[in-house]
N, C-alpha and C positions, 0 to 999 in steps of 0.2 A: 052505681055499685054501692049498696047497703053494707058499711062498716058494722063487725060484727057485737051483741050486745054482749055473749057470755063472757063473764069474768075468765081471763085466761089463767095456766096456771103459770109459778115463776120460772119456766125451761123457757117458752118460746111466746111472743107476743100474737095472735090471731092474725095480724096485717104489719105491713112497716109502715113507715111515716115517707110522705113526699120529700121527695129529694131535691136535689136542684144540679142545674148544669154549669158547670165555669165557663163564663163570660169575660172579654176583656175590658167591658165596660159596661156601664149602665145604660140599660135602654129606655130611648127617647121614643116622646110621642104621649098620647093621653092613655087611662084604661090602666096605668102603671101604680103600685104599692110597692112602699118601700119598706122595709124594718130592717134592726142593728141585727148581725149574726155575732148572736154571743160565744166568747170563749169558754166553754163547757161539754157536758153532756146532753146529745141533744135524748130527749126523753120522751115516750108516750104514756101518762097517766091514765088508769083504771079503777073508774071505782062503781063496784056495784054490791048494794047489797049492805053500805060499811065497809065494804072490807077493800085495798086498796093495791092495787101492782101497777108496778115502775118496769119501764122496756127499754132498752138502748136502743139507738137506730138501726141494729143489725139484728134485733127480735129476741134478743136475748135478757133475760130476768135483771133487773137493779132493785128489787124488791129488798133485798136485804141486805145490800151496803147500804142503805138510806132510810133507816128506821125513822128519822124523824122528821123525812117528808112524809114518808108516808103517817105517819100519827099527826101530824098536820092537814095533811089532805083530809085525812078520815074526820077529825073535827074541823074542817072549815062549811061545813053542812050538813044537810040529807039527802042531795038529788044524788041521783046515779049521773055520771060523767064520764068523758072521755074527753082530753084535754093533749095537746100537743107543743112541748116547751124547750126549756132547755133548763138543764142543772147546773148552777155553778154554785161554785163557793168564794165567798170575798173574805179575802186576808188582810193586812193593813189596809193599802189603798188603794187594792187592784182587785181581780179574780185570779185564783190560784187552780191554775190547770195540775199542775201536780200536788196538790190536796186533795183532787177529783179521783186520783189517779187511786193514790194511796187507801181511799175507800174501797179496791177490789183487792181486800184483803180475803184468808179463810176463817181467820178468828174472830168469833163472832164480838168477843173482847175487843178487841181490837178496834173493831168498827167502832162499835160504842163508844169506847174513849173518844176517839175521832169526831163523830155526831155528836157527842157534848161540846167538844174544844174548837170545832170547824164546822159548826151546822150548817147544811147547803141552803140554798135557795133555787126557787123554780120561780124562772120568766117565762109566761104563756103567750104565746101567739095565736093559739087556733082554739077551736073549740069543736067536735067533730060531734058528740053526743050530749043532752043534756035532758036527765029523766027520758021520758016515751018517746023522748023528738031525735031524728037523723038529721043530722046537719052534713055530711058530708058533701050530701049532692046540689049544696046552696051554693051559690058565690059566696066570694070570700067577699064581699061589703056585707051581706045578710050574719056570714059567720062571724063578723069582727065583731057589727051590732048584739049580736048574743054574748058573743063572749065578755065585751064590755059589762050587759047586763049580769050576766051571769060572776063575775069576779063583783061587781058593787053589791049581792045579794049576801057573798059568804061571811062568816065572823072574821073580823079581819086577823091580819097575820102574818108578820114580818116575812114568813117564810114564804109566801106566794105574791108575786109581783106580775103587772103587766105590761106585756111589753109594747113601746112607743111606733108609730107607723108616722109616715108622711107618703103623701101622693104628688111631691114637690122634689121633684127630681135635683136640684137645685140644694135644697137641704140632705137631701141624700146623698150627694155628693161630698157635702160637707161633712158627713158623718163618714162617708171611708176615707177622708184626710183625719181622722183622728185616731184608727184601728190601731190596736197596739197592745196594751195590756188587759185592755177591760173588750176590745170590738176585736171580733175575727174578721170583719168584711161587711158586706151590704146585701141581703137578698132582696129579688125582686117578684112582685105575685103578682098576676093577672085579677086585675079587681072583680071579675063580670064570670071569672071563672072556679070549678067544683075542685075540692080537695081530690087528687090521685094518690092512693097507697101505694107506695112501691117504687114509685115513676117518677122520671127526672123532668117535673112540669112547673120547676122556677129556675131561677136563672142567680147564680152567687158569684158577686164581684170580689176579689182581694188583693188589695193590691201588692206589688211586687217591688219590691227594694235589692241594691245589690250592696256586697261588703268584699273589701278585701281581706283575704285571709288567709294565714302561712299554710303551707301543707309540712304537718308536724309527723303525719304517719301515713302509712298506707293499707289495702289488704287485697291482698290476693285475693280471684274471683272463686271461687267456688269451683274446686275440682282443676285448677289451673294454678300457671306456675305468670300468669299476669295479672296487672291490676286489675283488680276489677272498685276500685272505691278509694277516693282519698281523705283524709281524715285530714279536717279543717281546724287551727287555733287562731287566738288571739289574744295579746299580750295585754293584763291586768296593768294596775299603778304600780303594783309593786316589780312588774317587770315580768311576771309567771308566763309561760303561755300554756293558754287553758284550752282544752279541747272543746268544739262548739256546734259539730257538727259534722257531714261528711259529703258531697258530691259523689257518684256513680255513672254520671253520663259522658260517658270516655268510646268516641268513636272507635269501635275493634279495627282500624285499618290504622290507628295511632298507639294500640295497647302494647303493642311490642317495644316501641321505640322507647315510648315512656317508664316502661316498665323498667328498661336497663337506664333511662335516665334516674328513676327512684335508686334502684339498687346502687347507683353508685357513689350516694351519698348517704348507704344506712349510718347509723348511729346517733349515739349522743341518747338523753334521756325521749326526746321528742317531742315532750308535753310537760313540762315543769312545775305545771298547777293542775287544776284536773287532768284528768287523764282517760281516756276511753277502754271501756273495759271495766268499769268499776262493778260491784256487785252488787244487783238488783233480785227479784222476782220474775224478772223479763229478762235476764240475761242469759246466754246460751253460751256455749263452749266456742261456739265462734267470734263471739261477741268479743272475749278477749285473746285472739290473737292478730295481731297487730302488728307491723313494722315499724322502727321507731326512725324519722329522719333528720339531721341538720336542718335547723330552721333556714335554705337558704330560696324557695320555693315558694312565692307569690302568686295568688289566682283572683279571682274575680268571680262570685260567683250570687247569684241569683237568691231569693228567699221570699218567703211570707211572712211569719211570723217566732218573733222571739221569745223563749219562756225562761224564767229560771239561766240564760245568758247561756241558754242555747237555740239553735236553730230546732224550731216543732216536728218538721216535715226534712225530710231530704232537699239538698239544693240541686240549683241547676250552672253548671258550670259555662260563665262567660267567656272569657278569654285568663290566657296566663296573664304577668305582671312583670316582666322584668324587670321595667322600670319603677317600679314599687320597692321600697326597703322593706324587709318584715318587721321591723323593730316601729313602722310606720301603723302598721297594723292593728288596730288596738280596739278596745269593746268602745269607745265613746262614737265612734263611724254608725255606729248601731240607733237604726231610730227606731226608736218608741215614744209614745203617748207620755206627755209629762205630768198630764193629773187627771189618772186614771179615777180617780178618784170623785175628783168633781163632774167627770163627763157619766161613771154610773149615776149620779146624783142627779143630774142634770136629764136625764132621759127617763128613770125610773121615779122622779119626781111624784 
């Protein structure tokens, strides 16, 4: 399948990018590539002609939150390309998902201040076009070898970086022992095989940590008088407990019961330090209604990954805690990566 050449416009990308499948581990055996899954946007570069468009993975335009990738890309050469990466941005010693975030602003101001004070950067993995050649339908050994070639040809540039592979299952493993602030996980590519648009034809490991955590509030389900979602804290040094997240997977044959076990502890603030429901760009009228509870309710529950000293993704609820005090509860239980810092250094070397 021939990846298409015309320059798309900034609505919609011509194709999406390969995806991948969640695995509960990395797979064994020869014929295996490994690379870091960065914590960012993943992104499909365009550039024909000069002129330069940025896609999210869901086909939709980043062309203009990221003026100064794109005036990067546009002077890192003259070939025509099609490049397949990932956007982040690095803050003091990590990557800042929520500086990524802040980029899908409407003011064009905005941005700009932004791309002066937070410039992103692009980590490439793929290489799909380059000038009059279709690389798509190569293996990804053929692909990597051009793209190496192809990134040693351009003016160099802080803002475009390459990203690290190993076919050492071994050290790959070692690399999702360190996911955390700067790594989302581990993907895995079939060396011998063609890049698929669209389609779920890698395989992405990440690993799974669990926390205990007070149930500081709740929210009724949508159109119902039961829970449907419990809103997750953990108590700071100074003693706050901050909201950090939420769990929803509450078996309907236990929503009742729970439901009047919630209700009959409402009160009290709930959340003493952050608090859920704050006022975003993203936030809806549901967002903030909320029940506030006694901290007296322990759970257990499931995660990937931590941003900003909250949970990324929805959790998965393990078991309650009775035996757990919530005053036990606190952000230090929370693992992250301790030098995020030296581990981007150390791979983008």
């Amino acid at each position: 399948m021939a990846i298409p050449v015309e320059l798309p416009s900034d609505a919609t990308a011509p194709f999406l990018p390969m995806e991948a499948k969640l695995a509960p581990e990395l797979p064994h055996g020869p014929g295996w590539q490994f690379e870091p899954k960065w914590d960012g946007f993943r992104c499909l570069a365009v550039r024909r002609e000069g002129r330069v468009a940025l896609f999210a993975k869901s086909g939709k335009g980043l062309t203009r939150f990221f003026p100064e990738m794109v005036e990067a890309l546009a002077a890192a050469g003259t070939e025509d390309f099609i490049l397949d990466g990932e956007l982040v941005i690095p803050v003091g010693e990590s990557l800042d998902f929520d500086a990524l975030q802040m980029r899908l602003h409407p003011a064009e101001s905005r941005i700009r201040k932004l791309a002066r004070e937070t410039p992103a950067r692009y980590i490439v993995f793929d290489l799909l076009r380059r000038g009059d050649s279709e690389l798509s339908e190569q293996p990804l050994s053929a692909r990597r070898d051009a793209l190496e070639a192809f990134v040693a040809s351009l003016h160099a540039s802080p803002a475009l970086r390459l990203s690290p592979f190993t076919r050492d299952r071994a050290e790959a493993q070692r690399w999702l022992g360190k996911t955390g602030a700067a790594l989302d996980g581990v993907v895995a590519k079939r060396v011998d095989d063609r890049y698929h648009p669209g389609e779920r034809a890698m395989i992405k490991v990440k690993p799974i940590r669990t926390a205990d955590c007070v149930v500081g509030g709740f929210r009724y389900g949508t159109g119902s008088r039961q829970v449907g979602s419990l809103l997750l804290g953990l108590y700071d040094a100074e003693g706050r407990l901050n909201h950090v997240g939420f769990t929803s997977g509450i078996a309907a044959a236990k929503r009742q019961e729970l439901t009047q076990r919630l209700e009959s502890i409402r009160g009290g603030p709930g959340f003493t330090g952050n608090a859920p429901g704050g006022p975003s760009r993203w936030s809806t009228e549901r967002s903030t209604e909320w029940v506030p509870l006694e901290p007296r309710l322990v759970v257990e529950v499931a995660y990937d990954q931590v941003t900003a000293n909250r949970f990324r993704h929805g959790t998965r609820l393990v078991r309650w805690r009775p035996d757990k005090a919530p005053s036990q509860c606190t952000f230090d239980q929370l693992q992250r990566e301790a030098r995020p810092s030296r581990l981007i250094r150390e791979l983008l070397a």
